[in-house]
N, C-alpha and C positions, 0 to 999 in steps of 0.2 A: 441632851445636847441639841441646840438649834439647828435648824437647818441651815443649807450654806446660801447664803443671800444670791438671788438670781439678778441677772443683767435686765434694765428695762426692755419689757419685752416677749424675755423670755417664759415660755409658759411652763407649770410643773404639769407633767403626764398626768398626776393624779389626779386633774382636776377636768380632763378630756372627759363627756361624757354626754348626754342626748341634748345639751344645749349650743354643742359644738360641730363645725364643721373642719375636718381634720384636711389638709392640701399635701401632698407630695410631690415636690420638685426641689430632690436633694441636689443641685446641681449646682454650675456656674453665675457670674453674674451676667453673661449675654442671654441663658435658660430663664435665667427670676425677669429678667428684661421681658422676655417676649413673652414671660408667663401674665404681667400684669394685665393684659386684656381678658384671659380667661377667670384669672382670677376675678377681677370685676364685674364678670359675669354670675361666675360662683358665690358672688356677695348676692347678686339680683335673685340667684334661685333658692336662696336661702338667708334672707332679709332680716331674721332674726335670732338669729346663730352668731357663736362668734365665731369669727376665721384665723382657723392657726396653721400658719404655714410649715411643713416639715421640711429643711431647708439650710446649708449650713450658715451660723445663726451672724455673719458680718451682715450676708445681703438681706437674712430676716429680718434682723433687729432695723436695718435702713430702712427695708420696705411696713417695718411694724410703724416706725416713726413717720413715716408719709401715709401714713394713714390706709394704704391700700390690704394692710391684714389686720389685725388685731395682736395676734401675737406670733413668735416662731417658737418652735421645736426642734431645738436645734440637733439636724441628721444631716449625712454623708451618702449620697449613693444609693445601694440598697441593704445598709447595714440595717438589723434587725429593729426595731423604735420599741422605746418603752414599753413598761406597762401601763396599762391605761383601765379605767371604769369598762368602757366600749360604751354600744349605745348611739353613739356619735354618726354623725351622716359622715364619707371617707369619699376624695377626688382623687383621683390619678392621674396627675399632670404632667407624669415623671417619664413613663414607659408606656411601649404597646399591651407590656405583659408578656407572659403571666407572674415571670417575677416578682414587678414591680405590684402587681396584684397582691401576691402572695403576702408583702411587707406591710400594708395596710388593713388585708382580710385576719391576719394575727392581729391585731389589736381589737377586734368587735366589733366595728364596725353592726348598724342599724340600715344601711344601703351604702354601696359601691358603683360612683360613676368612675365609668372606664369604660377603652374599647372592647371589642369583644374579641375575647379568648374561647376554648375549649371550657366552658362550665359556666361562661359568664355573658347572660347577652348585651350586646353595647354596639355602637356604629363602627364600620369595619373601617380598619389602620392603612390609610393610602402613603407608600413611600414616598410618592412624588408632589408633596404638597408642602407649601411653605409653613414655617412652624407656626407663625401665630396664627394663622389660619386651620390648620389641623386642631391645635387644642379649645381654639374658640368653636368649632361645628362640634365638639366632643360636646360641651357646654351646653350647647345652644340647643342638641338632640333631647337634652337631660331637664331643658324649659326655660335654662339662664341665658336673656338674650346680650349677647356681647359681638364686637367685633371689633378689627385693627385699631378703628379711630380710639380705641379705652388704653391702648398702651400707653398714649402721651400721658406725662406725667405732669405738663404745663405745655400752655399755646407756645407761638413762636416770641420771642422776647426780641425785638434788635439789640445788637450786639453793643454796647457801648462804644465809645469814640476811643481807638487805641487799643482795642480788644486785640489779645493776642492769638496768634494761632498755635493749638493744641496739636500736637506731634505723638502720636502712641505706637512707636516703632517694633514694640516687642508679640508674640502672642504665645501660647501654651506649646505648640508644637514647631518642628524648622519648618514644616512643609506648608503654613500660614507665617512663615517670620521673612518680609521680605528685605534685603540685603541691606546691613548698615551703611553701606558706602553710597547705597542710591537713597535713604532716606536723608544722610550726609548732603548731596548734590540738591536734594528740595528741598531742604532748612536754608540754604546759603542763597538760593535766590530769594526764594523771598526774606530770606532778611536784604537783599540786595534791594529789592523791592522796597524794604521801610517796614516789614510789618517783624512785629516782635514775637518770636516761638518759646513754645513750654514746650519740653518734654517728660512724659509721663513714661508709667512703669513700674515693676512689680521691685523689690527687691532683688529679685533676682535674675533682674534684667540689668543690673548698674552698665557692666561691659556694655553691653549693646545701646544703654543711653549716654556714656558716653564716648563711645564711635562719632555719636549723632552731635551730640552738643559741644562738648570739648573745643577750648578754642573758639567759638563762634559769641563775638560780643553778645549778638540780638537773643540766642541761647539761654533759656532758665533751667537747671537739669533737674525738675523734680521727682525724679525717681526714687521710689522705693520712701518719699519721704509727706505724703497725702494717705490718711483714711478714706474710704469709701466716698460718706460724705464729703471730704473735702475735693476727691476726684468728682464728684456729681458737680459740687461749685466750681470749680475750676474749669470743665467743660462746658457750664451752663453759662458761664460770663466769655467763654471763647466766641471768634468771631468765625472760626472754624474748625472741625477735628479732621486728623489724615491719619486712617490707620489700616491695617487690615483687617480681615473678618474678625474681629475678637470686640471682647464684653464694651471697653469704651466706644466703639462703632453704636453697639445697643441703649450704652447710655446719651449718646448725640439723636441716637433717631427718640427715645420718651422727651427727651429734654427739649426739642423743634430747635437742635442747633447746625447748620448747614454743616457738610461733612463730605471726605471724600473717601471713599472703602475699596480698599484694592481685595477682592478675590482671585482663589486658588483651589483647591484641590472640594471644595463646596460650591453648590450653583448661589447666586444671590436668589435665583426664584426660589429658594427655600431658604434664605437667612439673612436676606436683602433686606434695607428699609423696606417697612409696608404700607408705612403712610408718607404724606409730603414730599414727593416726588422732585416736586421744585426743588428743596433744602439737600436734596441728595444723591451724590453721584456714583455712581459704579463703576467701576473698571476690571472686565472680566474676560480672557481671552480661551474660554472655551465654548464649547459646542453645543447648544440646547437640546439638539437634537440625539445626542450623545447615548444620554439616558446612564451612564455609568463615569466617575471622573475619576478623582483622586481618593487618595485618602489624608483625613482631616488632622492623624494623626501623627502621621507620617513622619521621619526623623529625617527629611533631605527634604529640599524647597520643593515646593511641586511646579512644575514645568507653566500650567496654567500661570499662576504668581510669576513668577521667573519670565515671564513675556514680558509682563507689564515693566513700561520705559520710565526712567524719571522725567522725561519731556511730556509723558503723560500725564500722570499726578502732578506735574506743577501747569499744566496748561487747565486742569478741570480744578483744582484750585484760587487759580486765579478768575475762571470763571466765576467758581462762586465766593470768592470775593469782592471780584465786583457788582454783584449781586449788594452786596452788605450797605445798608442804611442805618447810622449811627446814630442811636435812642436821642432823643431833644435832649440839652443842657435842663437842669431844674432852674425854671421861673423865678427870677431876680425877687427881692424883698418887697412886698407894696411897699409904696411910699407914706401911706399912714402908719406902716410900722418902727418910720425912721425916728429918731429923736426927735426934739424942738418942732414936729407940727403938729398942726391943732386937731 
């Protein structure tokens, strides 16, 4: 009997073995986001290896096709990974440990970068550090030099003439979902404005995109009806995205597309754009000095979020809209290319 034909991309376990660098970060797409600077790195310290990300296999197989891994292996979490030859070098992108350790050290592994646990020595695990920054010092301790600027996935593009504004009203948990009726209230000015809105979203977010779009001419509700890829184009030709802390926020800051990110129950100093400052705004009404906030998961809106006004998001919006410089028209035909001349 054949085998069952695999997805472009996808890597078979049994072919994981000393020519391979195995990655872990089974996670989200805002985690594979701020993974790609480390990962980057982990290509520099192992420059002739291939790189197979363990990873659930939508954002692997996207990030396989940009070229930033080789291939994925597609995992969840810290569900058990195949088997494998071993042999293999093994990164821990995923966890402080020792779990996330533990998921990896079962496979064979030939060396294990990771922080340091009980049994394992590695650079010690600071809570209070922004993520791509955490897993790029992890890297960078281990010889792979990387840093924020490797997250972009392309320079800054201007936005085309007409470019719509990207609306991603929904996120995983309520205590980052902020209220349909004020995302409602900033779709409608600026369409009052002239500018025309997308909105984005899971599947299972339809209700809450359309709260947002419903009724609203300038309104495209594309919810639950874009792949990956086609949300990465759709942001990338955006003239701006408004979301809250969730993965499309992660895909405007790789992609250099101006944005505005309302946090809540998370600080942006740990999940904040980390590069191009200019292209990015934050709106965060807690306490730096706090040192303890919300929680991310929370099933009620978190109080932090819940400040934030819609006179705020639509005045830092409009900001960086006016910001926006519309890519040049393409250069008319020469005129030796026209008919009848010489």
């Amino acid at each position: 009997m054949s085998a069952e034909p695999r997805a472009p991309g996808v890597v078979d376990p049994a072919t994981i073995g000393p020519g391979d660098v195995l990655v872990l970060r089974a996670l989200g797409l805002g985690d594979a986001l701020t993974g790609v600077a480390p990962l980057r790195g982990v290509r520099r310290l192992f420059p002739e290896r291939r790189l197979v990300l363990a990873a659930p296999a939508g954002v692997g197989e996207w990030l396989a096709g940009l070229g930033v891994v080789d291939g994925v292996l597609p995992a969840s979490g810290l569900g058990p990974l195949p088997r494998m030859p071993g042999g293999h070098a093994a990164v821990n992108l995923h966890g402080r440990g020792p779990l996330s350790h533990e998921v990896l050290l079962a496979t064979g592994p030939e060396r294990l970068v990771a922080f340091g646990t009980a049994g394992h020595d590695g650079p010690a695990w600071r809570a209070d550090e922004h993520e791509v920054h955490r897993w790029c010092r992890l890297v960078r301790a281990a010889g792979g030099p990387c840093g924020p600027e490797d997250l972009l996935l392309r320079e800054h593009v201007p936005a085309p003439a007409g470019a719509p504004v990207v609306l991603h009203p929904g996120a995983a948990s309520a205590s980052r979902r902020w209220p349909a009726a004020r995302w409602r209230a900033v779709a409608e000015a600026l369409a009052a404005d002239g500018h025309r809105i997308v909105v984005t979203g899971s599947p299972a977010e339809a209700e809450l995109a359309a709260a947002v779009a419903d009724g609203l001419d300038a309104a495209e509700n594309r919810c639950g009806a874009l792949s990956l890829a086609e949300l990465a184009e759709t942001v990338g030709g955006a003239a701006a995205v408004l979301s809250t802390d969730t993965g499309v926020a992660h895909v405007a800051t790789a992609l250099a597309v101006r944005s505005v990110v309302l946090f809540g129950p998370t600080p942006p100093a740990w999940w904040g754009p980390a590069v191009d400052p200019q292209l990015h705004t934050v709106l965060w009404h807690g306490d730096p000095a706090a040192g303890a906030w919300g929680d991310p998961h929370a099933d009620v809106l978190d109080e932090r979020l819940g400040a934030v006004t819609p006179g705020e998001v639509l005045a830092a919006a409009r900001a960086q809209l006016s910001q926006v410089r519309p890519a040049p028209a393409p250069a008319p035909a020469h005129d030796a290319a026209l008919p009848g001349r010489p």
